[in-house]
C-alpha positions in Angstrom: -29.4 31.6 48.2 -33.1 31.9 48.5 -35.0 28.4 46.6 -36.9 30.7 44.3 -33.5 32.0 43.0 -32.0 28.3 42.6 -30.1 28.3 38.8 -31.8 26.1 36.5 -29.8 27.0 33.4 -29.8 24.0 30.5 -26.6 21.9 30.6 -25.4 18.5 29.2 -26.4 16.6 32.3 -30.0 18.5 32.5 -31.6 15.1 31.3 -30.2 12.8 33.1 -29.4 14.4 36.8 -29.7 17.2 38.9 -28.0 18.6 41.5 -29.1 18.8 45.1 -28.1 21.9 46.8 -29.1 24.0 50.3 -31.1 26.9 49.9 -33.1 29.1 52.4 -37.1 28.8 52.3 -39.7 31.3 52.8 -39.2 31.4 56.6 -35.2 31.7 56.1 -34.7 28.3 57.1 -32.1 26.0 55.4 -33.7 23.2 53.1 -32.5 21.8 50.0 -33.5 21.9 46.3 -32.8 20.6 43.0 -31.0 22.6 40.5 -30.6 21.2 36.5 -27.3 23.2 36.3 -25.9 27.0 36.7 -24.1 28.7 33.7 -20.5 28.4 35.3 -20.7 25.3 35.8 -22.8 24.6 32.3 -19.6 26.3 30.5 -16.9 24.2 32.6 -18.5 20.9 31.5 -18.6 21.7 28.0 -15.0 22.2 27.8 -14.1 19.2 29.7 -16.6 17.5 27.1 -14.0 19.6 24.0 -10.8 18.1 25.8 -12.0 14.6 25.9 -13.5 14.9 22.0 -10.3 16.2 21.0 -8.4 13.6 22.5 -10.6 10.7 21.0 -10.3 12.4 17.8 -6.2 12.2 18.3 -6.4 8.5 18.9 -8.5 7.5 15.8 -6.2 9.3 13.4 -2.8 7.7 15.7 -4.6 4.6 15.0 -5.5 5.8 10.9 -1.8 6.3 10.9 -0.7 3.0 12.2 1.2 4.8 14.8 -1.1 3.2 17.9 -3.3 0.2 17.8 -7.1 -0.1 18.8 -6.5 -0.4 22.1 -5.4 3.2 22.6 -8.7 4.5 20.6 -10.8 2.3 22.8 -9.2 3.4 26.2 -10.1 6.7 25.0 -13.5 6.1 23.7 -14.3 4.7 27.2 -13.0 7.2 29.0 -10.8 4.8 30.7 -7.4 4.9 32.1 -3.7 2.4 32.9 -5.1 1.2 36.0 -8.8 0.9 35.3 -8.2 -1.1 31.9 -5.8 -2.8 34.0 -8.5 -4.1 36.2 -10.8 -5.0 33.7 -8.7 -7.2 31.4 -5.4 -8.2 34.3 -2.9 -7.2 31.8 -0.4 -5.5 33.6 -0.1 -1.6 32.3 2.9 -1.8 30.9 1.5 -4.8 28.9 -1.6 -2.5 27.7 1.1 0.0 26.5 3.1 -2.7 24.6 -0.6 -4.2 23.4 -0.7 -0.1 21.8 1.9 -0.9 19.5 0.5 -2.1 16.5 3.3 -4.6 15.3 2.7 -5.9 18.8 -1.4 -5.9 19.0 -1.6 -8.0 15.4 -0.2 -10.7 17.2 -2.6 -10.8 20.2 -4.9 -13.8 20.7 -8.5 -14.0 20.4 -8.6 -14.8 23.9 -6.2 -11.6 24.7 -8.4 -9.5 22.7 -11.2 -11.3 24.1 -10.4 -9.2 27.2 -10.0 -5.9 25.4 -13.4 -6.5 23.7 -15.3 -7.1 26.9 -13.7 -4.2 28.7 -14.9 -2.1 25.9 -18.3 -3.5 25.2 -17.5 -4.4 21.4 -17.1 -7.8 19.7 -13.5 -8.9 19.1 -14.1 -8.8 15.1 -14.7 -4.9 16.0 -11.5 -4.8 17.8 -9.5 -6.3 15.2 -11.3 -4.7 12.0 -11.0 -1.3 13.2 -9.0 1.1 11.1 -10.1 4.8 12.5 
């Protein structure tokens, strides 16, 4: 691809990053340039972005419905997973997924949720008040 025909179609990331690829200058000698995104790939992130919207939007009403705690909704929120919220807090993952349980989570300590609250960046009261 010549640099002059680089894609530099809008995308999500556009603002924030580009993306460095190698093109061929005047003289037909490799070089790179920066591209803010390509169509293709432009369409590909936006349904990745739908997936991950629509599973957030799966936890908060599980969590309206009392059928998962806050911790689930969080995990999702934060894009997180078993192992990493597993390293932040050093619960075990099977103790996150009893901690999901909502008979089980009302009668986590404030030092429990303490750990929950920093690995999501919100304020234990936050954790504990939410209601989807």
């Amino acid at each position: 691809m010549k640099k002059e025909e680089l894609p530099q179609d809008k995308s999500a990331l556009e603002a924030m990053t580009r993306e460095l690829l190698y093109v061929k200058n005047q003289d037909g000698k490799y070089t790179t340039g920066l591209s803010t995104g390509w169509e293709v790939k432009k369409d590909a992130l936006d349904n990745a972005w739908d997936d991950i919207h629509e599973r957030v939007e799966k936890a908060r009403e599980d969590v309206r419905n009392g059928i998962k705690s806050p911790v689930y909704y969080f995990m999702e929120l934060k894009l997180m997973d078993f192992p990493v919220l597993s390293a932040y807090t050093g619960f075990w993952g099977f103790t996150i997924k009893r901690h999901m349980k909502p008979r089980i989570f009302e009668k986590l300590s404030d030092r429990k949720l303490g750990k929950y609250a920093k690995a999501f960046e919100i304020s234990i009261e936050e954790l504990k008040n939410f209601k989807g």
